[in-house]
N, CA, C and O atoms as a MOPAC input file, in Angstrom:
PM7 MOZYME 1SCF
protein

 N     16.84600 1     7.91100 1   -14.04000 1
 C     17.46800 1     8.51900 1   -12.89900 1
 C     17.40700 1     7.54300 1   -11.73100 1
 O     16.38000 1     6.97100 1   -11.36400 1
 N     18.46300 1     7.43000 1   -11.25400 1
 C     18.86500 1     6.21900 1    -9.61200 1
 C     17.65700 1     7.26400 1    -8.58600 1
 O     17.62800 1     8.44300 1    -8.23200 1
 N     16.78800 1     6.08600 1    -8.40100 1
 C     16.15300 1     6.42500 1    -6.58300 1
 C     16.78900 1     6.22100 1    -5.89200 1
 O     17.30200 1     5.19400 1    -6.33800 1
 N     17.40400 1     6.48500 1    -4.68700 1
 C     17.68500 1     5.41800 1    -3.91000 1
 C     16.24300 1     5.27100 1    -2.73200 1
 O     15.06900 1     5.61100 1    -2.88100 1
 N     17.03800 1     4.54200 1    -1.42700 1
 C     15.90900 1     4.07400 1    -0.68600 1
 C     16.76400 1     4.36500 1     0.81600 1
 O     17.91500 1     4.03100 1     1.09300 1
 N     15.72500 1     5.13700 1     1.69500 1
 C     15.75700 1     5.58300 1     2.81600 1
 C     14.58200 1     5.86400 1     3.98800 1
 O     13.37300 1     5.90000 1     3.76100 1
 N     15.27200 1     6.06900 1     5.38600 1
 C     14.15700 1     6.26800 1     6.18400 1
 C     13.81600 1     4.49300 1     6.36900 1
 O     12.88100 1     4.27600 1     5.59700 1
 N     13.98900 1     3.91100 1     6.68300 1
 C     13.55000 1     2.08200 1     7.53500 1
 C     12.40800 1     2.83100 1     8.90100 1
 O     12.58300 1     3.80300 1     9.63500 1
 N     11.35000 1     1.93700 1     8.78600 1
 C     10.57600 1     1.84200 1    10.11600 1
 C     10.51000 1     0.97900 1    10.40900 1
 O      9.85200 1     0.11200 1     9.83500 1
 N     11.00100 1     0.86100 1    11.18600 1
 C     10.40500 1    -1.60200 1    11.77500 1
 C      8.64300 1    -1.04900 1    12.10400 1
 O      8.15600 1     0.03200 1    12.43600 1
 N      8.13800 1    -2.25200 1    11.84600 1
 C      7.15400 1    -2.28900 1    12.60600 1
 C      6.84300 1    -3.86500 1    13.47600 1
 O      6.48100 1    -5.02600 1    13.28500 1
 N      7.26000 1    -2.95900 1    14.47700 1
 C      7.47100 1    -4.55300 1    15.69800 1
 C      6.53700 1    -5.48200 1    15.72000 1
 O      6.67200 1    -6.68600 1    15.94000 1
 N      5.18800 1    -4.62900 1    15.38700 1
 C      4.05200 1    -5.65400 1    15.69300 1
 C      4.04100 1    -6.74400 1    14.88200 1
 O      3.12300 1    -7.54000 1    15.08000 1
 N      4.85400 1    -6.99800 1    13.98600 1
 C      4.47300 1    -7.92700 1    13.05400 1
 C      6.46900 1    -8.62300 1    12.74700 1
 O      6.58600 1    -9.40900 1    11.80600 1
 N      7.12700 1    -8.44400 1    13.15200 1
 C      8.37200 1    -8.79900 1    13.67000 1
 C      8.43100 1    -9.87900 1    14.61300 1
 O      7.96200 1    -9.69500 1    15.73700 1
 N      8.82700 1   -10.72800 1    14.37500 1
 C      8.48000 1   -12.44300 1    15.17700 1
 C      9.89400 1   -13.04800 1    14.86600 1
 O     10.60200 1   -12.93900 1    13.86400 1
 N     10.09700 1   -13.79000 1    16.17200 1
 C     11.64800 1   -14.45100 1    16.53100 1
 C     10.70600 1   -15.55700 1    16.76500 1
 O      9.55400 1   -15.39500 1    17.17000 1
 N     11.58100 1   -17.37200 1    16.32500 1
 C     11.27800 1   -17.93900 1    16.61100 1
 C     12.87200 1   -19.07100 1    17.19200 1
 O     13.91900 1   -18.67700 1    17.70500 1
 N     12.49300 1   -20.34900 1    16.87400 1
 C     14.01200 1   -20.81200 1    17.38000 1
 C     15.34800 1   -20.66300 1    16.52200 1
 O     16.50500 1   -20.66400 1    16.94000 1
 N     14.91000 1   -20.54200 1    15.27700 1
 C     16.17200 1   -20.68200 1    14.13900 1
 C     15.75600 1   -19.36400 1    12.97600 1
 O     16.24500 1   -19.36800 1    11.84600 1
 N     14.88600 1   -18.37300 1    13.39900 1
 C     14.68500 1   -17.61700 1    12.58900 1
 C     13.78300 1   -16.01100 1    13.11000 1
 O     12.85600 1   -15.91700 1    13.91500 1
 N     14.53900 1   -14.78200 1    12.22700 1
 C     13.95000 1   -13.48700 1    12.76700 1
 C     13.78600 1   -12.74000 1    11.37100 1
 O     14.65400 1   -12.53600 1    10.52300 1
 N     12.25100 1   -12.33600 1    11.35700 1
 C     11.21400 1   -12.14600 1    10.17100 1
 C     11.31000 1   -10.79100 1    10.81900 1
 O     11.09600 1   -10.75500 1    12.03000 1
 N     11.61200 1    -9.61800 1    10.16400 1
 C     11.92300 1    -8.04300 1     9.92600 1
 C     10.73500 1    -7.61000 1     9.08300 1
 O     10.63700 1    -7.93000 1     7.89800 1
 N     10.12400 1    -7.11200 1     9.51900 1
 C      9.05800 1    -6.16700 1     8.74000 1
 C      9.20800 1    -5.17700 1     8.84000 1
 O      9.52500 1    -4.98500 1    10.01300 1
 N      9.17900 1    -3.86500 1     8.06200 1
 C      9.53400 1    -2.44300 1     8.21600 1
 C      9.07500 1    -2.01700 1     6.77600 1
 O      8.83900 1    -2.71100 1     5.78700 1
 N      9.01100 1    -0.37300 1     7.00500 1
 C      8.05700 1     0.22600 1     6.18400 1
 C      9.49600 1     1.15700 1     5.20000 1
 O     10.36800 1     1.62000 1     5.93500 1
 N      9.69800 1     1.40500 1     3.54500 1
 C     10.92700 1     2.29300 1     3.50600 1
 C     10.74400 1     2.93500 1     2.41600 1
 O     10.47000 1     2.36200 1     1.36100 1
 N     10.85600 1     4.05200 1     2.51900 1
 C     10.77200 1     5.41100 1     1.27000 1
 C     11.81200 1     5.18100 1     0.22300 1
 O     12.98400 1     4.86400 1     0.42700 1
 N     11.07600 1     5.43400 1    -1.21500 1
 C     12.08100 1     5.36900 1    -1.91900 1
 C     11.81800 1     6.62200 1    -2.44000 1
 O     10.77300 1     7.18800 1    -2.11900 1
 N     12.69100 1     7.20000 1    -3.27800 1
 C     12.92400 1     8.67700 1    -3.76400 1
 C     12.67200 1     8.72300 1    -5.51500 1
 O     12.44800 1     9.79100 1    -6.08500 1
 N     12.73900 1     7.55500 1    -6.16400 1
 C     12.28300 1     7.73800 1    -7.62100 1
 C     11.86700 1     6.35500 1    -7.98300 1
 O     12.71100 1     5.46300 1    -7.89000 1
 N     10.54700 1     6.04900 1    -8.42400 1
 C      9.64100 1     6.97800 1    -7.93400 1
 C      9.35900 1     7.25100 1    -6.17800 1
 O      9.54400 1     6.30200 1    -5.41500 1
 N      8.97300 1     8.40400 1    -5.70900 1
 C      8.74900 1     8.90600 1    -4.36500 1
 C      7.39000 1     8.12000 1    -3.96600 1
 O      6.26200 1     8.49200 1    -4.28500 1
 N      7.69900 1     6.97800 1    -3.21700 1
 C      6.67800 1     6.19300 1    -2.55500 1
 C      7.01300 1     5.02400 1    -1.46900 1
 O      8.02400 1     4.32200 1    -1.47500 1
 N      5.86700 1     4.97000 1    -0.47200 1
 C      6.61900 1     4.03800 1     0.57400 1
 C      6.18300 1     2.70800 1     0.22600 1
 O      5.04300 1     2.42700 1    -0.14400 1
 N      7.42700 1     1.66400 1     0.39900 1
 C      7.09000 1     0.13700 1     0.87700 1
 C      7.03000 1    -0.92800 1     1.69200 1
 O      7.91700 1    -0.85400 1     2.54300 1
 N      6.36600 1    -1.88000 1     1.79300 1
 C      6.56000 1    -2.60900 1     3.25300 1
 C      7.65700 1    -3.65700 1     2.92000 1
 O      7.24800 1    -4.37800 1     2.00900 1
 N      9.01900 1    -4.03000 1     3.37000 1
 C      9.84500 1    -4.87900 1     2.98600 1
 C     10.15400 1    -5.45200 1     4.12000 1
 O     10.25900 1    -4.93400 1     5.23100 1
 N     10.33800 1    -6.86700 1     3.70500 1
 C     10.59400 1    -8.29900 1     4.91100 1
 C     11.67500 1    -8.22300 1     4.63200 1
 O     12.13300 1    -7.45500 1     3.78700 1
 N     12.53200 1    -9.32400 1     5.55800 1
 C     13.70700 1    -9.70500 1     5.82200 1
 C     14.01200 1   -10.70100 1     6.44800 1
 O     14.43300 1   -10.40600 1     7.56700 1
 N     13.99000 1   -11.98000 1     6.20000 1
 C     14.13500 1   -13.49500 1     7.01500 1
 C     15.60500 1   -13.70100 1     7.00200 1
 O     16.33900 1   -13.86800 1     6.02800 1
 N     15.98800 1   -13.64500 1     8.66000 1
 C     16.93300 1   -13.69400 1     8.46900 1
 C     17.47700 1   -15.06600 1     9.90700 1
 O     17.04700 1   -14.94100 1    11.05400 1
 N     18.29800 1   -16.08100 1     9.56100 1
 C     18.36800 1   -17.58100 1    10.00400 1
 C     19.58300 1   -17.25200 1    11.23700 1
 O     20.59900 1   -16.59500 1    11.01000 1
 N     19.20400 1   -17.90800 1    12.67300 1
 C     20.14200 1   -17.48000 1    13.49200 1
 C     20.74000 1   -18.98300 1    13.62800 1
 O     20.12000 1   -20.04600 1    13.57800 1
 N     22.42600 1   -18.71000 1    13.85600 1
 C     22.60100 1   -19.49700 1    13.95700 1
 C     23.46800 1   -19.44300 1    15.69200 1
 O     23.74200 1   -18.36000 1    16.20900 1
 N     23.69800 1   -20.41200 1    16.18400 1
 C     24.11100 1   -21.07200 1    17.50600 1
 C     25.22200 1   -21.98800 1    17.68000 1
 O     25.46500 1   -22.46100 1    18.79100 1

């Protein structure tokens, strides 16, 4: 059976911008199996 995944929390405290890059930390429920995870996200800025 498909979980999907819902509900995102950032958690800022640990969310850091630097000159060429923004690191996303957040907390996200999934529904099968029913449990939460902490998932990153590096993501490259460009100018």
């Amino acid at each position: 059976m498909f979980g999907g995944d819902y509900g995102p929390y950032m958690l800022e405290r640990f969310t850091t911008v630097d000159a060429a890059t923004l690191d996303l930390q957040y907390l996200l429920s999934t529904w099968n199996p029913y449990t939460v995870v902490r998932m990153r996200t590096v993501l490259r800025i460009r100018r």
